[in-house]
C-alpha positions in Angstrom: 7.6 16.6 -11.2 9.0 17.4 -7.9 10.5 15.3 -5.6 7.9 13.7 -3.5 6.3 12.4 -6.9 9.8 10.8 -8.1 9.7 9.0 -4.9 6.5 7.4 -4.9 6.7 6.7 -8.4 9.7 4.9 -8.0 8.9 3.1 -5.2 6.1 2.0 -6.7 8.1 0.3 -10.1 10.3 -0.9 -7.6 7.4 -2.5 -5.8 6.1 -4.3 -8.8 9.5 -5.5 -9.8 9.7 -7.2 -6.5 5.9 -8.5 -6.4 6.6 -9.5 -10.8 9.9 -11.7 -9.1 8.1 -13.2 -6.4 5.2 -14.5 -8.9 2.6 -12.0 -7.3 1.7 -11.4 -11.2 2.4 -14.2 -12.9 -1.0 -15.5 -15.2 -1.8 -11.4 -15.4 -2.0 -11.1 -18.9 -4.6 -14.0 -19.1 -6.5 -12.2 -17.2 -9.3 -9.0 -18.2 -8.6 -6.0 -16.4 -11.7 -6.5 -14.3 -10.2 -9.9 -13.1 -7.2 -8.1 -12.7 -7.9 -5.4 -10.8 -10.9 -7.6 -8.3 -8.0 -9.3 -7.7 -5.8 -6.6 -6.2 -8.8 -4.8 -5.1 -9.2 -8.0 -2.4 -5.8 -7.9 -1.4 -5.6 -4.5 -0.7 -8.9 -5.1 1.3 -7.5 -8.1 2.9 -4.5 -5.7 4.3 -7.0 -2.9 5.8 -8.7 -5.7 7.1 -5.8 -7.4 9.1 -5.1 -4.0 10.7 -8.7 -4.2 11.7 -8.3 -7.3 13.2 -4.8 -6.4 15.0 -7.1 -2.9 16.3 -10.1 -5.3 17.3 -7.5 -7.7 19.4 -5.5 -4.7 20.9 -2.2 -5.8 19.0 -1.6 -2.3 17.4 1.9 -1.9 19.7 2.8 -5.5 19.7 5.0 -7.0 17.5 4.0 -8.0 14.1 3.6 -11.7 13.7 6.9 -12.4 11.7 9.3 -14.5 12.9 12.8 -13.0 12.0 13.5 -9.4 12.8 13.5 -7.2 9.5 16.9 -6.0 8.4 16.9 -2.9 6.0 20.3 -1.4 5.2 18.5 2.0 5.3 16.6 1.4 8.3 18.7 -1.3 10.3 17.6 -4.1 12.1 14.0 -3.7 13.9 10.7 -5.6 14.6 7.3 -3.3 13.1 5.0 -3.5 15.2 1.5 -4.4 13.7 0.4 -1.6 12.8 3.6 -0.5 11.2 3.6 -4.0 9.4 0.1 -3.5 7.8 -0.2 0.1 7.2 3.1 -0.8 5.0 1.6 -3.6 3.5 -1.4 -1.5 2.6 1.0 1.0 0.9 2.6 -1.6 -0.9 -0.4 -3.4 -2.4 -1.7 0.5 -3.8 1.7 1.2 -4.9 1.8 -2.2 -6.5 -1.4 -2.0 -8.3 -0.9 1.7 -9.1 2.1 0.3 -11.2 0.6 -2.6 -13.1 -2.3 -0.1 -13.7 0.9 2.3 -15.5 -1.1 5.0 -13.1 1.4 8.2 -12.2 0.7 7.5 -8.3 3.0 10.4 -7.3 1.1 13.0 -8.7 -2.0 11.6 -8.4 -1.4 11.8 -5.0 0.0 14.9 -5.0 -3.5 16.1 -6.8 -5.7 14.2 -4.2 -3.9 16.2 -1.5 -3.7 19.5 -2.4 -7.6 19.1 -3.3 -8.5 17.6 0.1 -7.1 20.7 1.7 -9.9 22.8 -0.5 -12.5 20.5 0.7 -14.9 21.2 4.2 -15.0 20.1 7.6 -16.1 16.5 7.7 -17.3 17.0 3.9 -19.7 14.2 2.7 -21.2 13.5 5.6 -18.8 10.8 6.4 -18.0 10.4 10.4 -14.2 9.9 9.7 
């Protein structure tokens, strides 16, 4: 496993310890796995699509929408902009699930990577 793996990996326990603390998966285990992952499916979809809406109201560069400035040992203190704020949150949702799913995201991402660079110009079809 090299080092980018251990990272994401970790991250992502450290994610769903936070989002298990906060009550984020509290009721889960009443819950099928279908339930379970519509559930996170929509919040992950909820994230993309506040990004969207931040694009579609030309907010990208502005501040995010949080009153207090963040304050990170690591990172310091700052304000994200939207687009920092929600591309994060979209990270953190899929590292989230990819933990409650017990799902090696590091070298699944890793895998998915390496294999997109095998793959065609514009493969699929698919405009972006």
């Amino acid at each position: 496993m090299n080092q980018i793996e251990k990272t994401l990996n970790s991250l992502a326990e450290d994610v769903y310890l936070n989002a298990c603390m906060h009550g984020f998966h509290d009721g889960d285990s009443a819950k099928t796995d279908i339930e379970l992952l519509a559930k996170w499916t929509a919040n992950l979809h909820g994230e993309v699509s506040e990004l969207w809406e931040a694009a579609r109201k030309g907010q990208i560069e502005k501040d995010c929408d949080k009153e207090a400035t963040i304050v990170c040992p690591n990172v310091g203190i700052r304000r994200l902009t939207c687009a920092e704020e929600e591309l994060a949150d979209i990270i953190i949702r899929a590292l989230d699930t990819s933990s409650a799913l017990d799902i090696d995201i590091g070298a699944a991402v890793i895998a998915k990577h390496e294999f997109n660079k095998t793959r065609p110009h514009l493969h699929g079809g698919k405009l972006a």
